[in-house]
Backbone bond lengths (Angstrom), bond angles and torsions (degrees), N, CA, C in turn:
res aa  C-N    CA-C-N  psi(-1)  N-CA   C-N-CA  omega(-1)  CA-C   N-CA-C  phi
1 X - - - 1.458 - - 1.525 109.93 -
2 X 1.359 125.15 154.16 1.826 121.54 -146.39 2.012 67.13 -117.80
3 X 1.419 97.21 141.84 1.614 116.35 175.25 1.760 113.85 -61.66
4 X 1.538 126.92 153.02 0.759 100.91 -151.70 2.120 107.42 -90.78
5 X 1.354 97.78 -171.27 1.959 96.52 172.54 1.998 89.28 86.35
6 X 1.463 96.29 -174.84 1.154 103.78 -168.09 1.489 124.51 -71.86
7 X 1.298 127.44 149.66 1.075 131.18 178.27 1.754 117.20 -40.39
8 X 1.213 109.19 -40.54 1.646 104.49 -166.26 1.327 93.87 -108.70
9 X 0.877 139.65 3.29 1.729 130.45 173.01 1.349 132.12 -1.96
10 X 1.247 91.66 -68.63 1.489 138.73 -170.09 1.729 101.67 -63.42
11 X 1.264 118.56 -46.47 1.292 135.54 -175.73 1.693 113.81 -86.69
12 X 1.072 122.24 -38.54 1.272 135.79 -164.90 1.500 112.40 -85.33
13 X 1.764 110.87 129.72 1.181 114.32 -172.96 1.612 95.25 -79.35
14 X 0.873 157.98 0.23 1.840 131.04 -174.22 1.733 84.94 -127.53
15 X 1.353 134.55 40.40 1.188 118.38 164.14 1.580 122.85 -91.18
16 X 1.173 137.70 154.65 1.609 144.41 -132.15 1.993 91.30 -152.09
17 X 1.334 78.18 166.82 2.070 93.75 -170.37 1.945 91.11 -72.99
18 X 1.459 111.95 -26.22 1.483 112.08 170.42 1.511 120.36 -54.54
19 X 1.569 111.96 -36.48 1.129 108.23 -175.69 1.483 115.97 -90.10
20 X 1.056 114.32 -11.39 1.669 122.44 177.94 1.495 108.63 -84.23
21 X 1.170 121.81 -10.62 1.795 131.56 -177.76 1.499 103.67 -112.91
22 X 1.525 140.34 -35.33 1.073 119.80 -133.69 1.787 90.95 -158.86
23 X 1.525 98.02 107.11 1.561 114.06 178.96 1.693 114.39 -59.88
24 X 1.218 131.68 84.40 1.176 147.43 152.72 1.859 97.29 7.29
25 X 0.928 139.11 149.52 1.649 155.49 160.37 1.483 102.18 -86.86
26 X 1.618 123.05 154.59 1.148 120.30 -178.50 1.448 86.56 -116.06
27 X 1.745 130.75 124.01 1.228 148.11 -175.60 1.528 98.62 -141.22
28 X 1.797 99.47 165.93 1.387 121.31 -170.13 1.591 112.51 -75.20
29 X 1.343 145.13 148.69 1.173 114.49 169.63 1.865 100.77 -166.14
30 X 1.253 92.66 98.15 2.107 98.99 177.56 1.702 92.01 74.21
31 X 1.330 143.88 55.88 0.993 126.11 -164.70 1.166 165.04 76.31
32 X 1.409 88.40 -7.06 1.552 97.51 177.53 1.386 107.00 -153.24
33 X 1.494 138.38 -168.65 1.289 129.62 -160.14 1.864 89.92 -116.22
34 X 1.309 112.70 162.21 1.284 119.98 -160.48 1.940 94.31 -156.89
35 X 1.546 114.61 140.11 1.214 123.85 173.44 1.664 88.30 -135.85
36 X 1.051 133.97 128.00 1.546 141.31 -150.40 1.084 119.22 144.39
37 X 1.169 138.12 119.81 1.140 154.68 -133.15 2.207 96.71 -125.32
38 X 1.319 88.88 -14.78 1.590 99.16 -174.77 1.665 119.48 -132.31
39 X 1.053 91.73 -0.13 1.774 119.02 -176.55 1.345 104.68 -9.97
40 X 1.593 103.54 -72.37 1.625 124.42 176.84 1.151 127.37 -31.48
41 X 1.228 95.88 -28.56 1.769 104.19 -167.51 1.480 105.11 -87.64
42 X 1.336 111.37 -19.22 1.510 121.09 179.06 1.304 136.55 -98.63
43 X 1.214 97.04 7.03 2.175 119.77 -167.01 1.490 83.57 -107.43
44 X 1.757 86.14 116.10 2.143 95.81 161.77 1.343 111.74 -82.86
């Protein structure tokens, strides 16, 4: 069984105690599909 929260957590510089608990949703976002819990913060 894969641990729980998002896949790259572990790897990812802007990841949070949110992302280590809590599997991100895969939603629409400027075009394209997005699982990110912070997405927004990252679209120029």
């Amino acid at each position: 069984n894969p641990p729980p929260g998002c896949a790259f957590h572990k790897r990812c510089p802007y990841a949070t105690e949110r992302c280590s608990s809590e599997e991100p949703l895969l939603r629409p976002l400027d075009n394209r599909q997005v699982a990110c819990h912070y997405a927004e913060q990252f679209v120029a």
